[in-house]
C-alpha positions in Angstrom: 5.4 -24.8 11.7 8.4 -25.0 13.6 10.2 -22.5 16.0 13.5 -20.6 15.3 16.1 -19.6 17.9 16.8 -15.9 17.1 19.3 -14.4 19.0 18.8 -16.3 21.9 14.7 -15.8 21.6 12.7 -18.7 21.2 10.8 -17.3 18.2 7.7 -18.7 15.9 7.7 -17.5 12.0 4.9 -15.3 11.8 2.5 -15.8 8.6 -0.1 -13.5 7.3 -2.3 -14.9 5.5 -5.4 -13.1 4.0 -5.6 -9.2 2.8 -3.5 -7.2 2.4 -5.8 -3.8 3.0 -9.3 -2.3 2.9 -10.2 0.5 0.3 -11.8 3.6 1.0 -15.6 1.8 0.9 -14.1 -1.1 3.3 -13.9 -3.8 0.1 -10.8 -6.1 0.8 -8.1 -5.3 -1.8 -6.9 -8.2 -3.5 -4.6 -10.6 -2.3 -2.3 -9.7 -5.2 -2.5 -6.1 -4.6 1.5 -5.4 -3.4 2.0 -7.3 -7.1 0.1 -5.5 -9.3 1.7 -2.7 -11.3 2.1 1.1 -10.1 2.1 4.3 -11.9 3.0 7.2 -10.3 2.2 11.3 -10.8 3.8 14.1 -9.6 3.9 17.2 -8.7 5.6 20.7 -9.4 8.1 19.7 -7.3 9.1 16.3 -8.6 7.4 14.7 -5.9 4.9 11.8 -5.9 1.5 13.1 -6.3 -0.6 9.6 -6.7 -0.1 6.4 -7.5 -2.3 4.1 -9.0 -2.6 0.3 -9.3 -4.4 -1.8 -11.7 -5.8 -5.3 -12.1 -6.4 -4.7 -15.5 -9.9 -4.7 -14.9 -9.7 -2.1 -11.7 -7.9 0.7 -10.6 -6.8 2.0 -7.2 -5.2 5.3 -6.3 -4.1 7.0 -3.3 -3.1 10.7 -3.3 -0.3 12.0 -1.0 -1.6 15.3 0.3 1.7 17.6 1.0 2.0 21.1 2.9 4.0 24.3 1.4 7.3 22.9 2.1 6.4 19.3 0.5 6.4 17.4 3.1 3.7 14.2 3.4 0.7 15.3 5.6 -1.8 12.9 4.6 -2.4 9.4 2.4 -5.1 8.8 1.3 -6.8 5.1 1.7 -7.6 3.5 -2.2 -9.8 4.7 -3.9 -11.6 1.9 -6.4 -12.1 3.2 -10.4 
């Protein structure tokens, strides 16, 4: 690997290699995971409720928990189906 000079910063490229995440049992997602395909569902409000990823073989959803004025409180981690 070589070193960059970045604005005057002797710099090395970083690479990650491995997963990408945990779900909510602690199984590694897989290493395609930011590829697969999302669906989203919302709310009332027009705003992202879940959204849901799938292998085609599994599915993972996280669920944005919101307070009265619809702001983001909480994400949840995936949850396997």
């Amino acid at each position: 690997m070589t070193q960059q000079l970045y604005r005057g910063l002797d710099v090395k490229p970083v690479v990650v290699v491995g997963s990408v995440g945990t779900d909510s049992v602690g199984d590694a997602l897989p290493a395609n995971f930011d590829s697969l395909a999302s669906a989203f569902t919302r709310n009332g409000t027009g705003s992202i409720a879940t959204e849901a990823r799938t292998d085609g073989i599994h599915t993972w959803t996280q669920t944005y928990t919101r307070d009265g004025s619809d702001n983001v409180t909480a994400i949840s981690k995936w949850v396997k189906s």
